[in-house]
KOLLOKOL-50793 format. One record per residue (C-alpha): residue number from 0; residue in one letter; x negated, y negated, z. Coordinates in nm, 2 decimals, padded with zeros to 4 digits, m for minus. Each point is the difference from the previous one (the first is absolute). Layout:
<pts>
+-----+--------+--------+--------+--------+
| num | residu |     c1 |     c2 |     c3 |
+-----+--------+--------+--------+--------+
| NUM |      a |      X |      Y |      Z |
...
+-----+--------+--------+--------+--------+
</pts>
This chain:
<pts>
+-----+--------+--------+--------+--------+
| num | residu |     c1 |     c2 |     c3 |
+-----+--------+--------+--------+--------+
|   0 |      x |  01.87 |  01.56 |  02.37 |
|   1 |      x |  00.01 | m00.34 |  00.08 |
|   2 |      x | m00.27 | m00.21 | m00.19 |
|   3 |      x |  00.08 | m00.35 |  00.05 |
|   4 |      x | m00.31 | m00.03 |  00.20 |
|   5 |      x | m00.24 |  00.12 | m00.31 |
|   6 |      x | m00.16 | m00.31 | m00.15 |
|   7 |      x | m00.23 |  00.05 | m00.31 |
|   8 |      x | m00.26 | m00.29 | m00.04 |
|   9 |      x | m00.25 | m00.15 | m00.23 |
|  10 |      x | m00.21 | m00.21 |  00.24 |
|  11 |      x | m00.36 |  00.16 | m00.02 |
|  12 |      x | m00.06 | m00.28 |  00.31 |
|  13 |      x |  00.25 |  00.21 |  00.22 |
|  14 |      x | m00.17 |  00.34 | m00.03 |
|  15 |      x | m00.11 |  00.14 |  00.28 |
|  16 |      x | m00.33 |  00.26 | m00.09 |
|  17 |      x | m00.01 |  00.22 |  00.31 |
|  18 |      x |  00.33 |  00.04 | m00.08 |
|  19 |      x | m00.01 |  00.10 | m00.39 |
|  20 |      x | m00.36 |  00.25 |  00.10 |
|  21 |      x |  00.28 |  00.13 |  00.23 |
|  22 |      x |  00.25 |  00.10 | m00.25 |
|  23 |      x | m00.22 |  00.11 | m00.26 |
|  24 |      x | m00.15 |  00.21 |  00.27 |
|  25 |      x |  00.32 |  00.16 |  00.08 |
|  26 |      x |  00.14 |  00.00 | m00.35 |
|  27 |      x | m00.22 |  00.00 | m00.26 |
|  28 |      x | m00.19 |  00.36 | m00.03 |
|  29 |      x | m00.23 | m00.23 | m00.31 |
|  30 |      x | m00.11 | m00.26 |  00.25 |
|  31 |      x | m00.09 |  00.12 |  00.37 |
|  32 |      x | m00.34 | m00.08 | m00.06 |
|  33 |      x |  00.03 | m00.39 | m00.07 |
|  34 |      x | m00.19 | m00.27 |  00.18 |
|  35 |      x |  00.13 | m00.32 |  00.12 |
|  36 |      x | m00.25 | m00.20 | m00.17 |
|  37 |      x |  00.06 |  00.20 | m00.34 |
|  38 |      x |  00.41 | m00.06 | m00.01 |
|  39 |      x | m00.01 | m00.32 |  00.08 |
|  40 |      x | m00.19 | m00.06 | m00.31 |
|  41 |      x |  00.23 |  00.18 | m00.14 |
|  42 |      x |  00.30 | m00.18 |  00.10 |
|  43 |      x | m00.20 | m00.34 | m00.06 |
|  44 |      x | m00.03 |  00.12 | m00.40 |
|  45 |      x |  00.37 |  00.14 | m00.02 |
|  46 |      x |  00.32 | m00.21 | m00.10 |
|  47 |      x |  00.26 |  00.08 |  00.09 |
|  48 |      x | m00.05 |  00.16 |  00.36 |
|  49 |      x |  00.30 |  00.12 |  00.10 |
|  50 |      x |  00.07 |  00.07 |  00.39 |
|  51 |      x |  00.33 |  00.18 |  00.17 |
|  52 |      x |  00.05 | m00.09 |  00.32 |
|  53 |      x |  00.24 |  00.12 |  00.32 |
|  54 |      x |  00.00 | m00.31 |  00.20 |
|  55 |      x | m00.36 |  00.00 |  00.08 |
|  56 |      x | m00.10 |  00.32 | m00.12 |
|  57 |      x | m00.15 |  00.07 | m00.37 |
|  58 |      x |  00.19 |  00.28 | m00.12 |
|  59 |      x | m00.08 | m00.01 | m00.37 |
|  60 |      x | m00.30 | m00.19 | m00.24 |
|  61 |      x | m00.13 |  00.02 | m00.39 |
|  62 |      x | m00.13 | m00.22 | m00.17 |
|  63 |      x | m00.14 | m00.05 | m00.39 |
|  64 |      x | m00.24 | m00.16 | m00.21 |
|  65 |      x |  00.09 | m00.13 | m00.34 |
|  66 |      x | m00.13 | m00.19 | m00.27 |
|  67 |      x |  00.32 | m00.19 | m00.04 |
|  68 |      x |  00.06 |  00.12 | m00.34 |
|  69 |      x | m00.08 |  00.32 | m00.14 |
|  70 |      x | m00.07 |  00.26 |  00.29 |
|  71 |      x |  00.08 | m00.02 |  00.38 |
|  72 |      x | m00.09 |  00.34 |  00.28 |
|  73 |      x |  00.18 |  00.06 |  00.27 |
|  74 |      x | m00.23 |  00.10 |  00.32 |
|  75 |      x |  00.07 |  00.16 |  00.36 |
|  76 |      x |  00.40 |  00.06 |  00.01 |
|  77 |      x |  00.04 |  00.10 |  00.34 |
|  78 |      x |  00.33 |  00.01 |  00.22 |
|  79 |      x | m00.02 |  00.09 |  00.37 |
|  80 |      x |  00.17 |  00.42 | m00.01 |
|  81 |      x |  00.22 | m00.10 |  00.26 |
|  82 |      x |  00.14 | m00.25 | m00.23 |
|  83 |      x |  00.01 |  00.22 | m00.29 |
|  84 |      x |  00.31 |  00.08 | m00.22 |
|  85 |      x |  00.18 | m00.31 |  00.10 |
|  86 |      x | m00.08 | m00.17 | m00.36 |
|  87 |      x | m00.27 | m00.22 |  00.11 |
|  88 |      x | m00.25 |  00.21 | m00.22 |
|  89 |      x |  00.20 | m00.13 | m00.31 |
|  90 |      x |  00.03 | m00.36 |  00.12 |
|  91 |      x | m00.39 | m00.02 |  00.08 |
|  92 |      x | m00.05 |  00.12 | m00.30 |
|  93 |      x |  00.25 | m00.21 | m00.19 |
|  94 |      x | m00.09 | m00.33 |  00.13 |
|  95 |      x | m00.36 |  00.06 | m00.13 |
|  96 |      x |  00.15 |  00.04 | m00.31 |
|  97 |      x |  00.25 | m00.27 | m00.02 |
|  98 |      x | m00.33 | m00.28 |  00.15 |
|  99 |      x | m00.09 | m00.24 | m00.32 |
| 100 |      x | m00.38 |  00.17 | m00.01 |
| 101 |      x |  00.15 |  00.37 | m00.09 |
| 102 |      x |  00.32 | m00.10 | m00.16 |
| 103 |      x | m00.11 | m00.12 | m00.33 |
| 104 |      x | m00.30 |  00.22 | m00.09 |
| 105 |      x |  00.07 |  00.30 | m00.26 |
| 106 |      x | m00.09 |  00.26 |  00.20 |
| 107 |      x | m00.05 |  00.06 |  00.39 |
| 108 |      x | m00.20 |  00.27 |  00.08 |
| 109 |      x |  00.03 |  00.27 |  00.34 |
| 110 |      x | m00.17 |  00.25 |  00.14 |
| 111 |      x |  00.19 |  00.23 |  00.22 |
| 112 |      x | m00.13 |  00.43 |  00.10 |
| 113 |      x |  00.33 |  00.09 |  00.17 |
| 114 |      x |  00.29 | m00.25 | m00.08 |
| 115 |      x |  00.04 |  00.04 | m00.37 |
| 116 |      x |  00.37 |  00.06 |  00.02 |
| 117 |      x |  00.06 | m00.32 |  00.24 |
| 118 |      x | m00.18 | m00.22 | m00.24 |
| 119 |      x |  00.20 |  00.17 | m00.34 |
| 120 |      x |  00.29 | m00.15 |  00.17 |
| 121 |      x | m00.10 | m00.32 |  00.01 |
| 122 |      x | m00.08 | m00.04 | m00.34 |
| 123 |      x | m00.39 |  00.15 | m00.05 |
| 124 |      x | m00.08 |  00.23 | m00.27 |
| 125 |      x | m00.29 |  00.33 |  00.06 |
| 126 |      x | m00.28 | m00.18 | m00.26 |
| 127 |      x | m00.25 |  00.28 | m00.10 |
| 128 |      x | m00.14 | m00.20 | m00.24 |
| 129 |      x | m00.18 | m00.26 |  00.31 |
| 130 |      x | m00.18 |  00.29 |  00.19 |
| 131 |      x | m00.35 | m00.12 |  00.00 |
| 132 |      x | m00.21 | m00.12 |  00.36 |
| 133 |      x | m00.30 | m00.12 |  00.05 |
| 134 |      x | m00.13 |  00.07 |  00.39 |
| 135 |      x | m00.24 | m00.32 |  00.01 |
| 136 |      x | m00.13 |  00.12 |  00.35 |
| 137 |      x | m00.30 | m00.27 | m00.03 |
| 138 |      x |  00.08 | m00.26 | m00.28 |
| 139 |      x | m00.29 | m00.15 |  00.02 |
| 140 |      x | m00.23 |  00.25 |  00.07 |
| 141 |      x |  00.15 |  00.15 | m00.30 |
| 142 |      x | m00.04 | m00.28 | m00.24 |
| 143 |      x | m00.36 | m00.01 |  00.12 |
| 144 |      x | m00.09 |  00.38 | m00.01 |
| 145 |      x |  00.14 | m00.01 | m00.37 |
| 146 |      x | m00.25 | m00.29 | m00.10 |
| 147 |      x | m00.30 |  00.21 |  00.11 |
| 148 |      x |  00.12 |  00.28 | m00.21 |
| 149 |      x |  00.02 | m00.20 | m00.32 |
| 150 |      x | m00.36 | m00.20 |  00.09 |
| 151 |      x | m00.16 |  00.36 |  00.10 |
| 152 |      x |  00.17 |  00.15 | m00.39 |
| 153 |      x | m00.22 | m00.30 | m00.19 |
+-----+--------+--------+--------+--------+
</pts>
């Protein structure tokens, strides 16, 4: 395999959306449904972003969020399947780890259904003890529905 064409890049300016919908479309079982205007906020609140390119092509793309010094998630690791098993996987997911947000917090967290194994060799431990979820559907609506309950138990 020849892979001297690969570039990995950090330049949130140089991602092209259609293109990252795309991948996560043909790769990413956890995020078919995604809307344009959704990721990009996404993106926009993530550092680092990390893209894999083929020449023109995005071929691979996580990104995290991190608080710079105690915790740090990594979000959306995707690589195209035809590009699959040539190490890229492990270099995505290493230059999130080695960017100055992630690299000095205690603890980086991951959630993964089917790639367990991939991430144990990289470094991640299974957690049970972190197993907790909130589905905040409607935040908001939420936060307001709750303040009627406690008014209406006065």
């Amino acid at each position: 395999m020849d892979s001297s064409h690969i570039q990995f890049c950090l330049d949130k300016s140089k991602i092209d959306l259609n293109q990252i919908l795309q991948l996560l479309q043909l790769g990413a079982f956890w995020a078919k449904s995604r809307s344009r205007e959704k990721m990009e906020i996404a993106i926009t609140n993530s550092n680092p972003v990390v893209t894999v390119w083929d020449n023109e092509r995005i071929i691979g793309f996580a990104r995290a969020t991190s608080d710079g010094v105690y915790r740090a998630g990594i979000w959306d690791v995707v690589i195209h399947p035809d590009y699959r098993g040539w190490g890229l996987g492990r270099k995505l997911v290493e230059t999130v780890l080695t960017h100055p947000d992630v690299n000095r917090v205690e603890r980086v967290y991951l959630t993964t259904t089917n790639q367990q194994s991939f991430y144990e060799r990289i470094g991640f431990e299974p957690n049970s003890s972190t197993t907790m979820v909130l589905y905040n559907h409607s935040p908001l609506e939420s936060i307001y529905q709750q303040e009627l309950k406690v008014k209406a138990e006065k």
